[in-house]
GUSETI-507458 format. One record per residue (C-alpha): chain; x, y, z; residue number from 1; residue in three letters. Coordinates in steps of 0.1 Angstrom, whole numbers. Layout:
BEGIN
+--------+-------+-------+-------+-----+---------+
! cadena !    c1 !    c2 !    c3 ! num ! residuo !
+--------+-------+-------+-------+-----+---------+
!      A !     X !     Y !     Z ! NUM !     ALA !
...
+--------+-------+-------+-------+-----+---------+
REM end
This chain:
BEGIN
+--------+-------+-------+-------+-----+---------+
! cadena !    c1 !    c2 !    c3 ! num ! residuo !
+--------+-------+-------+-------+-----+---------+
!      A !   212 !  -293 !    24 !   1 !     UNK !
!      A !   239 !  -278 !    48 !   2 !     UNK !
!      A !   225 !  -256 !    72 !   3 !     UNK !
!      A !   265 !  -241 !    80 !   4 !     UNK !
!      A !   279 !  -225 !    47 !   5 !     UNK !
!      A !   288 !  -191 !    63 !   6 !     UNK !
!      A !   323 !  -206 !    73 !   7 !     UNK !
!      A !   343 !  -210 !   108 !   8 !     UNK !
!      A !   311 !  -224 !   126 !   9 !     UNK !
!      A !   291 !  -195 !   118 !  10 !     UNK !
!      A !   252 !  -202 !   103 !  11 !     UNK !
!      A !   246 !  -189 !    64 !  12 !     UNK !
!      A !   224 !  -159 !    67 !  13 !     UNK !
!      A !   200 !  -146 !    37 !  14 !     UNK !
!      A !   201 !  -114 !    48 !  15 !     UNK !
!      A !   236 !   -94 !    51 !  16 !     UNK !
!      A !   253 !   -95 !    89 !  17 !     UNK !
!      A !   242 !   -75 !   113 !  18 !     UNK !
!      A !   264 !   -44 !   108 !  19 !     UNK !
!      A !   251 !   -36 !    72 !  20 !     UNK !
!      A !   211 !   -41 !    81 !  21 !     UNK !
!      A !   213 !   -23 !   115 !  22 !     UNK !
!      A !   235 !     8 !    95 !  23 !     UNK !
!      A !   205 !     5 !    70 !  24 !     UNK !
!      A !   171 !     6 !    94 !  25 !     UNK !
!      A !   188 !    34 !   116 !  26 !     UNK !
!      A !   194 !    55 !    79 !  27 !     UNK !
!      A !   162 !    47 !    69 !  28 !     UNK !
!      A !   146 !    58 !    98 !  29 !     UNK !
!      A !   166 !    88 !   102 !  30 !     UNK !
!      A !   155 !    99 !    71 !  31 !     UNK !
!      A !   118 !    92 !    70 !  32 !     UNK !
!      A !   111 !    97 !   112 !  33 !     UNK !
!      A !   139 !   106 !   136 !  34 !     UNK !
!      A !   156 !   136 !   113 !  35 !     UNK !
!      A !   118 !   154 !   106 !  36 !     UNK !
!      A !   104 !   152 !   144 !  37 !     UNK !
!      A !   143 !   161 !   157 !  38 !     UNK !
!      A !   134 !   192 !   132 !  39 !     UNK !
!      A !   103 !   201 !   147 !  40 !     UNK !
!      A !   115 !   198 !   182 !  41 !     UNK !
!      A !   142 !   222 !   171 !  42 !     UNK !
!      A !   120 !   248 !   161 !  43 !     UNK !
!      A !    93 !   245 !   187 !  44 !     UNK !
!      A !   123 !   249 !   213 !  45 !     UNK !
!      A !   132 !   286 !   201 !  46 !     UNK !
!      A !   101 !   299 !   214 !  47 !     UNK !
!      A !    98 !   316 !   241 !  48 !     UNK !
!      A !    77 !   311 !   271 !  49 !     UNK !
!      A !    56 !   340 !   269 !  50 !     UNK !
!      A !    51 !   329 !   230 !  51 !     UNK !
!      A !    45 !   294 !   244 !  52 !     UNK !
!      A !    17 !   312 !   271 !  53 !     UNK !
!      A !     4 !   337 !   241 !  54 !     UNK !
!      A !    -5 !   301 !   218 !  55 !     UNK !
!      A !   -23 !   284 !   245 !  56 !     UNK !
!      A !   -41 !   307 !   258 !  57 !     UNK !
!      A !   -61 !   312 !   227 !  58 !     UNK !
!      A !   -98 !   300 !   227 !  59 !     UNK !
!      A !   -95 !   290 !   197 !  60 !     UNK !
!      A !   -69 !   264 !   208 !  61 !     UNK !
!      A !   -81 !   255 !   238 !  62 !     UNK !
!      A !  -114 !   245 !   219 !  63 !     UNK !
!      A !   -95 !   223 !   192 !  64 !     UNK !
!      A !   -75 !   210 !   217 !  65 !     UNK !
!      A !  -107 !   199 !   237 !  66 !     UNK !
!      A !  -125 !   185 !   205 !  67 !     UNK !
!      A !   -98 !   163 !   200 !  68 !     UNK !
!      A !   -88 !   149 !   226 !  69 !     UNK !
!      A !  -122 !   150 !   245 !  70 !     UNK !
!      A !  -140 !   136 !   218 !  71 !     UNK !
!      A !  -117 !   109 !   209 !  72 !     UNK !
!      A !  -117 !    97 !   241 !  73 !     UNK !
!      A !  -159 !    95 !   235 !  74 !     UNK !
!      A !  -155 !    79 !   203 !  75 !     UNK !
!      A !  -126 !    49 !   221 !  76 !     UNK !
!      A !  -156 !    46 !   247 !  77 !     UNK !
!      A !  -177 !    40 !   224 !  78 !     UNK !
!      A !  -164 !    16 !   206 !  79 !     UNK !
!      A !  -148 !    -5 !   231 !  80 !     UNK !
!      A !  -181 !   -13 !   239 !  81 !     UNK !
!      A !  -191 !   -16 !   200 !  82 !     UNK !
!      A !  -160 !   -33 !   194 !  83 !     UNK !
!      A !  -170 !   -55 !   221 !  84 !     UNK !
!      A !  -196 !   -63 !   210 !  85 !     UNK !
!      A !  -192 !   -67 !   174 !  86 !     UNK !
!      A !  -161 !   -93 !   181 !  87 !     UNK !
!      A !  -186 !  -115 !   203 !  88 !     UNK !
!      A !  -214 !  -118 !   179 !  89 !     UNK !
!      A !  -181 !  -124 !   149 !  90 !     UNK !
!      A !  -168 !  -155 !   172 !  91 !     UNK !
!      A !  -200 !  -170 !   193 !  92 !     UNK !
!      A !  -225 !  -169 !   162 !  93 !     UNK !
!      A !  -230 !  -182 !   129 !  94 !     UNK !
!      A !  -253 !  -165 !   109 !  95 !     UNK !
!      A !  -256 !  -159 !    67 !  96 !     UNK !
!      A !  -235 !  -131 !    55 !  97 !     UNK !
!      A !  -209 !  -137 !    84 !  98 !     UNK !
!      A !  -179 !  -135 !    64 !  99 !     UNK !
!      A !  -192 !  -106 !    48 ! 100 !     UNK !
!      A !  -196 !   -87 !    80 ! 101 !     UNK !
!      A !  -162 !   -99 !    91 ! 102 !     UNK !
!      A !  -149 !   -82 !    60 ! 103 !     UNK !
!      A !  -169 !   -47 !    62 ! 104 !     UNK !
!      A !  -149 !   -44 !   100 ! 105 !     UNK !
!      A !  -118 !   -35 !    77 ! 106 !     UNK !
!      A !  -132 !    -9 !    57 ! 107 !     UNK !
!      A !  -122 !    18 !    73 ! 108 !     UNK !
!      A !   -86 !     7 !    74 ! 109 !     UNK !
!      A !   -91 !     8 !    35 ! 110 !     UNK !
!      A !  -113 !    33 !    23 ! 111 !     UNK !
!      A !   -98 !    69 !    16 ! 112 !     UNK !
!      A !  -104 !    91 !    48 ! 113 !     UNK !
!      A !  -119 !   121 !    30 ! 114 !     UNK !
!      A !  -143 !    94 !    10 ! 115 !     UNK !
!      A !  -154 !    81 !    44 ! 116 !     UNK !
!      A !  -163 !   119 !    54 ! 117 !     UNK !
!      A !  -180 !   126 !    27 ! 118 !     UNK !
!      A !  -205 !    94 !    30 ! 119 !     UNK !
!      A !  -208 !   105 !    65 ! 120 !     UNK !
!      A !  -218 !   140 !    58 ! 121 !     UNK !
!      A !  -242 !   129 !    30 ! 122 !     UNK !
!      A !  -254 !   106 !    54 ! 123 !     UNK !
!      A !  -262 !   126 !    84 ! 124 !     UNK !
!      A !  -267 !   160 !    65 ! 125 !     UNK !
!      A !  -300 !   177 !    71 ! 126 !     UNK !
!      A !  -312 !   162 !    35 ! 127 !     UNK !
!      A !  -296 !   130 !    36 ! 128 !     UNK !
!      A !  -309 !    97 !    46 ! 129 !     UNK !
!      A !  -305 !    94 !    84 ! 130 !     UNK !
!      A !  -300 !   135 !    91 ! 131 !     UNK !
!      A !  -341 !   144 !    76 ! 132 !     UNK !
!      A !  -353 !   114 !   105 ! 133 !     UNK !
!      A !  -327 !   125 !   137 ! 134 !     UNK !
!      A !  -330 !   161 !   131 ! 135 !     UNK !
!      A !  -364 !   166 !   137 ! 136 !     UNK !
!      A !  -363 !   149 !   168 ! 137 !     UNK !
!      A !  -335 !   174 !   179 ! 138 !     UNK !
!      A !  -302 !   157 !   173 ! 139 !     UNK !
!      A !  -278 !   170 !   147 ! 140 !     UNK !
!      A !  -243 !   159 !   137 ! 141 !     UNK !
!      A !  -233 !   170 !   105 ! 142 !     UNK !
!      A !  -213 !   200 !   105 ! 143 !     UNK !
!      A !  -214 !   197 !   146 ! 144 !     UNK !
!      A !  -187 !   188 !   173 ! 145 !     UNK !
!      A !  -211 !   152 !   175 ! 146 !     UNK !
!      A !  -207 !   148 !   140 ! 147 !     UNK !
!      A !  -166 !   145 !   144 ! 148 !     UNK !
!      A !  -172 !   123 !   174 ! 149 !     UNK !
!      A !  -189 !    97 !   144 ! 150 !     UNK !
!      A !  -161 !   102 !   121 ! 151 !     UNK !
!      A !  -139 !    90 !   154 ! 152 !     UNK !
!      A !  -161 !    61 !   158 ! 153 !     UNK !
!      A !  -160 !    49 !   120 ! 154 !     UNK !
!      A !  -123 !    47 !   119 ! 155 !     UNK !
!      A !  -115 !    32 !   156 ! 156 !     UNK !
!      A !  -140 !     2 !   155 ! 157 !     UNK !
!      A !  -116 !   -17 !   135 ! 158 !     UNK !
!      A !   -90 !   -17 !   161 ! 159 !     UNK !
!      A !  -112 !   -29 !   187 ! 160 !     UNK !
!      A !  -126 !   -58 !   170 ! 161 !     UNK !
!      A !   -94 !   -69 !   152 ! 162 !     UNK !
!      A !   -77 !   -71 !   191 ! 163 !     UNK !
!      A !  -104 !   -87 !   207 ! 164 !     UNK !
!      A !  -115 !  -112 !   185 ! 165 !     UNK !
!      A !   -86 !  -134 !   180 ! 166 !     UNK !
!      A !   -84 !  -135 !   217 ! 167 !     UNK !
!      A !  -123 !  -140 !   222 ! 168 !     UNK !
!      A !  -112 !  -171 !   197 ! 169 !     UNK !
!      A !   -85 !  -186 !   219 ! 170 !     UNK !
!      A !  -113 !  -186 !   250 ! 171 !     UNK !
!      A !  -124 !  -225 !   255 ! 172 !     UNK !
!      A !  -162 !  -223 !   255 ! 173 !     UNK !
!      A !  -162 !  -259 !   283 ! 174 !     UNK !
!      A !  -147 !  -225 !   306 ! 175 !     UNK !
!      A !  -178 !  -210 !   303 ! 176 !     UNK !
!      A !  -195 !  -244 !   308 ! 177 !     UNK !
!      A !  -183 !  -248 !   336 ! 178 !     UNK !
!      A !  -188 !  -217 !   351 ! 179 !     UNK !
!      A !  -229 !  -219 !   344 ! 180 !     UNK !
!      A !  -227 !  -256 !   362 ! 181 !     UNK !
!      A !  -215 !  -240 !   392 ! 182 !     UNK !
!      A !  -243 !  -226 !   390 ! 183 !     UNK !
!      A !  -223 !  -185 !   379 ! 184 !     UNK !
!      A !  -253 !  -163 !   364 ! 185 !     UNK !
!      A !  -244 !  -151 !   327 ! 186 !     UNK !
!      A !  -233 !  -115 !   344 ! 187 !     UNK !
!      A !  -209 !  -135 !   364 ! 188 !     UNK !
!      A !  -195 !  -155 !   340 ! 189 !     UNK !
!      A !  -188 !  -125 !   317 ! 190 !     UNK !
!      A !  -172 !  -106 !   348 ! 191 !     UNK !
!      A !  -153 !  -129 !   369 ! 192 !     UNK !
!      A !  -148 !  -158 !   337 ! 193 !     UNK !
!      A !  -145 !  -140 !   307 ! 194 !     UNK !
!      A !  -134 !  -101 !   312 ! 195 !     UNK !
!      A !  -103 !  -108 !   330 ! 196 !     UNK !
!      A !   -92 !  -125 !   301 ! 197 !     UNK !
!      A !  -105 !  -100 !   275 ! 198 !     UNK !
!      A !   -96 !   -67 !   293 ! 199 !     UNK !
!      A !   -59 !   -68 !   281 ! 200 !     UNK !
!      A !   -67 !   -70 !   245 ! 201 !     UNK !
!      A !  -102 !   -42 !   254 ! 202 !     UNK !
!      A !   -74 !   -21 !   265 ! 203 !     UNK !
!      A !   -53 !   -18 !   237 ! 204 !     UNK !
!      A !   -75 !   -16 !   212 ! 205 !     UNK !
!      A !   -91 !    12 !   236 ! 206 !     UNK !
!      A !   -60 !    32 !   233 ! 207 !     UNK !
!      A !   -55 !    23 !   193 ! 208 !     UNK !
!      A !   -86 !    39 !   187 ! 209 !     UNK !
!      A !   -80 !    71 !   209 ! 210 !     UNK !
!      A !   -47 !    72 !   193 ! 211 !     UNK !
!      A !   -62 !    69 !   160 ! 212 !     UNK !
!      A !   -91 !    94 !   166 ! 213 !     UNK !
!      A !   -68 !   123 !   180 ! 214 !     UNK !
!      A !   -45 !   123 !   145 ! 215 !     UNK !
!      A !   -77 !   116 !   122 ! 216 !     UNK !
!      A !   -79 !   146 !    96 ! 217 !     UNK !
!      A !   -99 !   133 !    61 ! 218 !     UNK !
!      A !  -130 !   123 !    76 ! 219 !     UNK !
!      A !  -136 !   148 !   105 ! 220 !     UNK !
!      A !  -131 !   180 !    82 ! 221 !     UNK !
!      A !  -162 !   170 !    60 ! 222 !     UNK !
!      A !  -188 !   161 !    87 ! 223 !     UNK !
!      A !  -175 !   186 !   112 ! 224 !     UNK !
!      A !  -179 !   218 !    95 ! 225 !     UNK !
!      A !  -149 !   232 !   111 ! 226 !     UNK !
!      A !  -159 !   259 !   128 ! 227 !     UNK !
!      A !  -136 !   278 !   146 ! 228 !     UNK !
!      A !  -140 !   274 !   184 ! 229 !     UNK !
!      A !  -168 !   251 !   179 ! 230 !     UNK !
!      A !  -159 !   219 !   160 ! 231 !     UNK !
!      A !  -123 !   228 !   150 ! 232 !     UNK !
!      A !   -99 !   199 !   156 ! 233 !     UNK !
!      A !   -61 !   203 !   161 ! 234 !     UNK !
!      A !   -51 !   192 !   131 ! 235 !     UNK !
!      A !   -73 !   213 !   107 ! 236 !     UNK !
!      A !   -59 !   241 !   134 ! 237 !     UNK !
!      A !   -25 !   233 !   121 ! 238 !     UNK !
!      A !   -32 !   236 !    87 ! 239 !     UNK !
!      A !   -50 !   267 !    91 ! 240 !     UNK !
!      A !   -17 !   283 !   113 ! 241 !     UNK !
!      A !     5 !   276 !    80 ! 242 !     UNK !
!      A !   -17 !   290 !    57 ! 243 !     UNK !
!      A !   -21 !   322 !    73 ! 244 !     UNK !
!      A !    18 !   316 !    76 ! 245 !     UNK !
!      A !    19 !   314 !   115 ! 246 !     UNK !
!      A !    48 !   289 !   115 ! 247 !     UNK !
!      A !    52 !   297 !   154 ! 248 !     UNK !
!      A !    13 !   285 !   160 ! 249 !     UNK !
!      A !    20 !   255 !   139 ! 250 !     UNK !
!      A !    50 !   242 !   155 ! 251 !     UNK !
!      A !    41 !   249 !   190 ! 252 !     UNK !
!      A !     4 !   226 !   183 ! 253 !     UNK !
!      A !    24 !   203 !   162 ! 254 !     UNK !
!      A !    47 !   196 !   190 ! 255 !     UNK !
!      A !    24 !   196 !   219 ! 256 !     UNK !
!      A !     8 !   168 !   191 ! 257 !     UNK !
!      A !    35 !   146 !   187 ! 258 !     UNK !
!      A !    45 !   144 !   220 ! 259 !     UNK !
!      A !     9 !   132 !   236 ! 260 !     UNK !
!      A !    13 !   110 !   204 ! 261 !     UNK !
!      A !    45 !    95 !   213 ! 262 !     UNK !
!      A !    28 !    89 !   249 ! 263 !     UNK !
!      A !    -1 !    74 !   233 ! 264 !     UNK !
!      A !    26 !    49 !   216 ! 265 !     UNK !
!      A !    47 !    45 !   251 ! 266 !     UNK !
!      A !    12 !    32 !   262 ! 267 !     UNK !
!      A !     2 !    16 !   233 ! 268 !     UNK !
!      A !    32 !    -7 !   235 ! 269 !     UNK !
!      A !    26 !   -13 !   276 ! 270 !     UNK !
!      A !    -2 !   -27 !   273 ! 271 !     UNK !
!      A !     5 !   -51 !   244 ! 272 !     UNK !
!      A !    38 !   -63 !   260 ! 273 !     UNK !
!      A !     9 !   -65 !   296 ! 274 !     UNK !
!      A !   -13 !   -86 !   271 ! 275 !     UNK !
!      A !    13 !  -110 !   257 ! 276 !     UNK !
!      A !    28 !  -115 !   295 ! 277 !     UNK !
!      A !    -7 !  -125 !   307 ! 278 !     UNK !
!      A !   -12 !  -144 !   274 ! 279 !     UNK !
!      A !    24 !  -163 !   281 ! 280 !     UNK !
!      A !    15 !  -168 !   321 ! 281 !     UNK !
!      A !   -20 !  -181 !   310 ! 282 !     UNK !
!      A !    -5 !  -205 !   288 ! 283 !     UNK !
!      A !    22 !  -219 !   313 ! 284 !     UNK !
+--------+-------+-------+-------+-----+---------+
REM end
């Protein structure tokens, strides 16, 4: 079959030229991304400073803000080192029920947000099945500024594992061979063998997870308890501003929001584009 059928030398394309797609992605996201947030920037840039001063300086905000932020980057902490380790134990080991494990990694990606709270706070509730053996021993999460850091945790170990592991796959075990016949401890082959290879892809999915944790909503609200000042997270704040019809508070949070995450995505993309480079200059 002739791969030139689009006439005077130029290839046959499936898809129409490059005028008419282009004209329909910018519409499309005009609509859907760019016309909203260009909105919300409108509105947040009638305020005034003093209104701007008046909005921050609340406790109330200043605790939300901290919850968020401070315990997402807890929860990306944590499971870089989860993530870690649940991608090594995925790759280096085969044990019954593998697969199975493989596939429970994903669940969060498809189970309802506000189903995964509620499991988590009939899980850890004072009566439920792990919440009756920690509390006596002191610890409490449910309805606590730890128990959003868990709901963090449940939704950003996916995006750990699912970058490290296909990377951990690509890793030649004879490297790691060799390494030990040199006579490198375990320790050092991890540090100076594997984790220079493996920090690119720890990275990103570090800063998936925080930017994952900071917008979460479904899951926090249940387990939290949302209590204002105490374990009150930005978003719930936001919802709470426009139903007490505070538009003002609501735009000013939701832009201070979207532009730490459009930073989050500037560094998100950094250091993918970093991975692939090293990935590409390995390869060569």
């Amino acid at each position: 079959m002739p791969r030139n059928r689009g006439g005077a030398g130029r290839p046959w394309r499936v898809i129409p030229g490059f005028g008419l797609t282009l004209g329909l992605t910018l519409g499309w996201l005009s609509i859907l991304v760019l016309i909203p947030l260009a909105s919300l920037f409108m509105l947040a840039s009638g305020l005034s400073w003093q209104q701007w001063g008046a909005i921050l300086a609340d406790d109330r905000v200043e605790a939300a803000f901290l919850l968020s932020f401070g315990g997402a980057l807890v929860a990306a902490l944590i499971n870089a080192g989860a993530g870690l380790l649940v991608a090594w134990v995925l790759v280096r080991y085969s044990f019954p029920g593998r697969r199975v494990v493989d596939a429970l990694v994903d669940l969060p990606f498809a189970l309802p947000t506000a189903v995964a709270g509620i499991a988590l706070a009939a899980l850890y509730a004072p009566t439920g099945w792990l919440g009756r053996l920690i509390e006596p021993l002191g610890l409490k999460v449910a309805f606590t500024p730890l128990g959003a850091i868990v709901a963090m945790v449940f939704v950003g170990l996916p995006f750990v594992v699912r970058t490290v592991q296909p990377v951990l796959e690509d890793i030649d075990r004879e490297v790691e061979e060799a390494a030990a016949s040199l006579g490198a401890s375990r320790w050092q082959t991890f540090r100076r063998v594997l984790l220079p290879t493996l920090a690119p892809p720890l990275l990103t999915g570090f800063a998936l997870a925080f930017a994952r944790a900071v917008g979460e909503y479904g899951s926090v609200i249940f387990i939290a308890g949302n209590f204002p000042g105490l374990s009150e997270i930005v978003p719930l704040l936001i919802v709470v501003r426009l139903e007490q019809y505070d538009y003002v508070g609501a735009t000013a949070i939701a832009a201070i929001m979207l532009v730490a995450s459009f930073l989050l995505l500037l560094l998100i993309n950094g250091l993918q584009r970093w991975n692939r480079d090293r990935m590409a200059g390995s390869a060569a």
